[in-house]
Backbone as a chain_set.jsonl record, in Angstrom:
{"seq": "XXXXXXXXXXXXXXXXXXXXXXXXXXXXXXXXXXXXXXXXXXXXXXXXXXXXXXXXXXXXXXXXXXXXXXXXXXX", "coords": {"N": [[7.068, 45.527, -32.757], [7.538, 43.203, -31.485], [7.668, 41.324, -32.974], [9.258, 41.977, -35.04], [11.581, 41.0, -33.337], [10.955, 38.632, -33.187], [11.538, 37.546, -35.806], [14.384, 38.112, -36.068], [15.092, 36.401, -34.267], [14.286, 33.85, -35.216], [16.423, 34.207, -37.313], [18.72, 33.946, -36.288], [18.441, 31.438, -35.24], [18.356, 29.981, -37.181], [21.08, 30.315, -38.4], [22.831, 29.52, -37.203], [21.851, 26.755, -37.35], [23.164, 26.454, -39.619], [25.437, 26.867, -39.233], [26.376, 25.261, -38.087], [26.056, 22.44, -39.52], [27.475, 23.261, -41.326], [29.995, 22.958, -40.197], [30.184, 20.391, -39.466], [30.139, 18.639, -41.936], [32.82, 19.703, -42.64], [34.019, 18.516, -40.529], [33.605, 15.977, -41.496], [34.786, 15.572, -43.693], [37.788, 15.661, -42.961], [40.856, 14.241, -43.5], [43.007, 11.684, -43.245], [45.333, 12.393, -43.318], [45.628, 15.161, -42.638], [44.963, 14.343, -39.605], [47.183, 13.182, -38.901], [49.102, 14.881, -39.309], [51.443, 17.975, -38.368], [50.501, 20.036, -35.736], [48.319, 22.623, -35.763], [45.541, 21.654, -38.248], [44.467, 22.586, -41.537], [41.398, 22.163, -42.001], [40.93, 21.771, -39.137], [41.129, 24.171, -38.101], [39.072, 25.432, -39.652], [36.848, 23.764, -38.838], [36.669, 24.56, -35.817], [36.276, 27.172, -36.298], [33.565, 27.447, -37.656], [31.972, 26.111, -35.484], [32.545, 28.091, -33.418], [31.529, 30.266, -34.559], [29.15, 28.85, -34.576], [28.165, 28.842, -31.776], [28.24, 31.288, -30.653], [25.957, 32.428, -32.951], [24.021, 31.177, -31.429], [24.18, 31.881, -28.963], [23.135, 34.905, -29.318], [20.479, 34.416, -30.132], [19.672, 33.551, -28.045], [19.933, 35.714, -26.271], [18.138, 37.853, -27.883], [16.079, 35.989, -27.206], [15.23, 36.468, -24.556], [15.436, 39.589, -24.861], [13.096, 39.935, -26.103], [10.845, 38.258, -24.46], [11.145, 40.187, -22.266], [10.064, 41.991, -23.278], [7.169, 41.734, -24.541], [6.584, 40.973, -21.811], [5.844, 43.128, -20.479], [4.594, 44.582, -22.065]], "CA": [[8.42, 45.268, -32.29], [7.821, 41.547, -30.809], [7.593, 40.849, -34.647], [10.581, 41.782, -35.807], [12.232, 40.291, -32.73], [10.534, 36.836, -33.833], [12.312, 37.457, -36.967], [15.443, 37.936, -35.566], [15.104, 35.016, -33.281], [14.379, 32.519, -36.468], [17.208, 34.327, -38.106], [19.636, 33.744, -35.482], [18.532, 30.129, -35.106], [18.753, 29.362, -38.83], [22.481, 30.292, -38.641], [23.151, 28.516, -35.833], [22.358, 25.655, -37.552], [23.675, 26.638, -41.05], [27.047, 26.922, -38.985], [26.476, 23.711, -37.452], [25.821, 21.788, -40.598], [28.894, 23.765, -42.115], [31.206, 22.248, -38.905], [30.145, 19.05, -39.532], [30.639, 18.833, -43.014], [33.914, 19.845, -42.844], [34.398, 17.571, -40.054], [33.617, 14.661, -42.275], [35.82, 15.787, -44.49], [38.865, 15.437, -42.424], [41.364, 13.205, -44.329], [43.949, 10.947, -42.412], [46.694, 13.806, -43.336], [44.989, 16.247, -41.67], [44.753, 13.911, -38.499], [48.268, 12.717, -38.426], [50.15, 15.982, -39.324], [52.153, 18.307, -37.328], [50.205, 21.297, -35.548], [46.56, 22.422, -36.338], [45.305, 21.373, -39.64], [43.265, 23.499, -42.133], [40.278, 21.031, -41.626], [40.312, 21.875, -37.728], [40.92, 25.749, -38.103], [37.614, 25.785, -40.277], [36.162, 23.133, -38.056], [36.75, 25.716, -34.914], [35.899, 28.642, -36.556], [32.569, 27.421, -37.411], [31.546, 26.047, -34.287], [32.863, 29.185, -32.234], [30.368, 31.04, -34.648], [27.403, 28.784, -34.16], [28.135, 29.249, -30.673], [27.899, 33.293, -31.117], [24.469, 32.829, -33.159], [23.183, 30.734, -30.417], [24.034, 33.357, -27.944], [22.742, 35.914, -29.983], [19.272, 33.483, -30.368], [19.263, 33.35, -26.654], [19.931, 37.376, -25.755], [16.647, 38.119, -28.698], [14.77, 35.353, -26.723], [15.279, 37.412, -23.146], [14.521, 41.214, -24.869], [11.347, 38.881, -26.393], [9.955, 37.936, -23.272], [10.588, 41.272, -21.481], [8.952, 42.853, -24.046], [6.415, 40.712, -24.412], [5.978, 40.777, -19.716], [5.714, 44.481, -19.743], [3.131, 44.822, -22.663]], "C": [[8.63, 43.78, -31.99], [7.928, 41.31, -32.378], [8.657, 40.688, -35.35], [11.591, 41.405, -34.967], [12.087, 38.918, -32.937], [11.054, 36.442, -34.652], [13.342, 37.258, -37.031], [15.912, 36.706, -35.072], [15.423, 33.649, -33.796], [15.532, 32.69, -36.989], [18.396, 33.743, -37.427], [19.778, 32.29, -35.09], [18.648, 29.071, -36.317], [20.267, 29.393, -39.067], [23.04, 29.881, -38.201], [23.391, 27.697, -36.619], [22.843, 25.202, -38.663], [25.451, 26.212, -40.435], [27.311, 25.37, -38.695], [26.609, 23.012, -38.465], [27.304, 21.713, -41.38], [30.24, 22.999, -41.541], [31.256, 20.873, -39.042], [30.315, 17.947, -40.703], [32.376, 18.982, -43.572], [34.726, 18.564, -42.051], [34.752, 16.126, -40.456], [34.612, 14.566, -43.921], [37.533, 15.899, -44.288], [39.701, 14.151, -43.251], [42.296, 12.871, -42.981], [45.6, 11.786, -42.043], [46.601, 14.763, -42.288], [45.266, 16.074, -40.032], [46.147, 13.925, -38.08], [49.309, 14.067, -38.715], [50.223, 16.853, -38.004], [51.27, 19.954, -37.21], [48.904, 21.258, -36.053], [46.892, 22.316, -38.039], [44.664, 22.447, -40.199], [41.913, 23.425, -41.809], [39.997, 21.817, -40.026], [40.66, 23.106, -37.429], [39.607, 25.996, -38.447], [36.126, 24.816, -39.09], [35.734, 24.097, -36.639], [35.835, 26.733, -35.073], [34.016, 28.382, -36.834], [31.348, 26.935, -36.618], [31.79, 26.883, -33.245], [31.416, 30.086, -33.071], [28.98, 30.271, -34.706], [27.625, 28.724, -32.404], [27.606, 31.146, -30.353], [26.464, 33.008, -31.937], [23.735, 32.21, -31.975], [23.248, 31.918, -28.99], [23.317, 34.587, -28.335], [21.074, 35.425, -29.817], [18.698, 33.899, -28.354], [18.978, 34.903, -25.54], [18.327, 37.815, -26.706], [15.671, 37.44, -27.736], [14.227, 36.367, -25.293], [14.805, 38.571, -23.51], [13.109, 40.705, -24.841], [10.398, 39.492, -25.124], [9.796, 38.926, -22.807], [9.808, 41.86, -22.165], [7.491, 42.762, -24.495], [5.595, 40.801, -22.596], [5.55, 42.008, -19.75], [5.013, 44.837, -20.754], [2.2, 44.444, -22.242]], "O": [[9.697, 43.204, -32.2], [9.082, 40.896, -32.491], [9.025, 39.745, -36.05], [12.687, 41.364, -35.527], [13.023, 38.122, -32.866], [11.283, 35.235, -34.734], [13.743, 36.399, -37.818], [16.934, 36.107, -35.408], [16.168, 32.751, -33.402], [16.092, 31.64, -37.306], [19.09, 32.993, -38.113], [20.847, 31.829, -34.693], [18.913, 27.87, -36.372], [20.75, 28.585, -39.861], [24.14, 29.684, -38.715], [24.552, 27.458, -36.953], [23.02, 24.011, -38.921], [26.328, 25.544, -40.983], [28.213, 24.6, -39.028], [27.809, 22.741, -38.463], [27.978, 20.782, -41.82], [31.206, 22.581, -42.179], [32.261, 20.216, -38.769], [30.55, 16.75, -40.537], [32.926, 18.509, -44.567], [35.62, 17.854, -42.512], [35.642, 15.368, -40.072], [34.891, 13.735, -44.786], [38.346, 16.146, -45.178], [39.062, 13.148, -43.57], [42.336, 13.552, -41.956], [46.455, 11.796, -41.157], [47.344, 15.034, -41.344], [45.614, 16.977, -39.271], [46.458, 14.543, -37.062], [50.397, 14.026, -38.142], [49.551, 16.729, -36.98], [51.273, 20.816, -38.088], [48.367, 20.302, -36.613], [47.836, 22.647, -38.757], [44.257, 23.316, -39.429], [41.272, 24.393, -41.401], [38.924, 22.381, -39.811], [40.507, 23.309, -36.224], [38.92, 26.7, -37.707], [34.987, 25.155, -38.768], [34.542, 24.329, -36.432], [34.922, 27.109, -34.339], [33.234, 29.112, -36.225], [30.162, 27.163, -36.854], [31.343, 26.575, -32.14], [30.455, 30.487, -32.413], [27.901, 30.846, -34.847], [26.537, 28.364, -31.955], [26.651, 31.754, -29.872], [25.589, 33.59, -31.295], [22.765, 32.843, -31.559], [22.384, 32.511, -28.345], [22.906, 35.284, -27.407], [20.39, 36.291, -29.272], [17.69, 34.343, -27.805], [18.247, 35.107, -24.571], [17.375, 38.093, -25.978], [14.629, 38.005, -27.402], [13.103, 36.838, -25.118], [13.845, 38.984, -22.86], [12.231, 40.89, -23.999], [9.696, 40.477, -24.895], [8.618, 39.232, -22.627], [8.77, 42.303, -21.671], [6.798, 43.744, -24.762], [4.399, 40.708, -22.32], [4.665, 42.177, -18.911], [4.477, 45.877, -20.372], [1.127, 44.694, -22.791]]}, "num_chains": 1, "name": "protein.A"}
């Protein structure tokens, strides 16, 4: 069981920073349009969206690490 929670754990921290990568990417891809127009942009909808979900894998990373350990204290 700790095994395939380890698995989990990597998986959850690989997407993290897949999302991250993805956010930042886009970020740098922001054009001057984007900046100066009226209301959210496309650019900072996608920018959002994939920093709200590497926020959610990192939570997810961090709830696996906690079963982990208990499971892990009480074996």
């Amino acid at each position: 069981m700790s095994t395939f929670l380890m698995i989990l754990i990597v998986l959850a921290a690989i997407a993290a920073l897949v999302s991250l990568i993805r956010g930042i990417v886009i970020f740098l891809k922001t054009t001057e349009a984007d900046l100066k127009g009226i209301g959210p942009s496309t650019s900072g909808l996608q920018q959002n969206k994939m920093m709200w979900r590497r926020i959610q894998f990192q939570a997810l990373a961090v709830v696996l690490v906690v079963f982990f350990l208990l499971l892990t204290r009480a074996g």
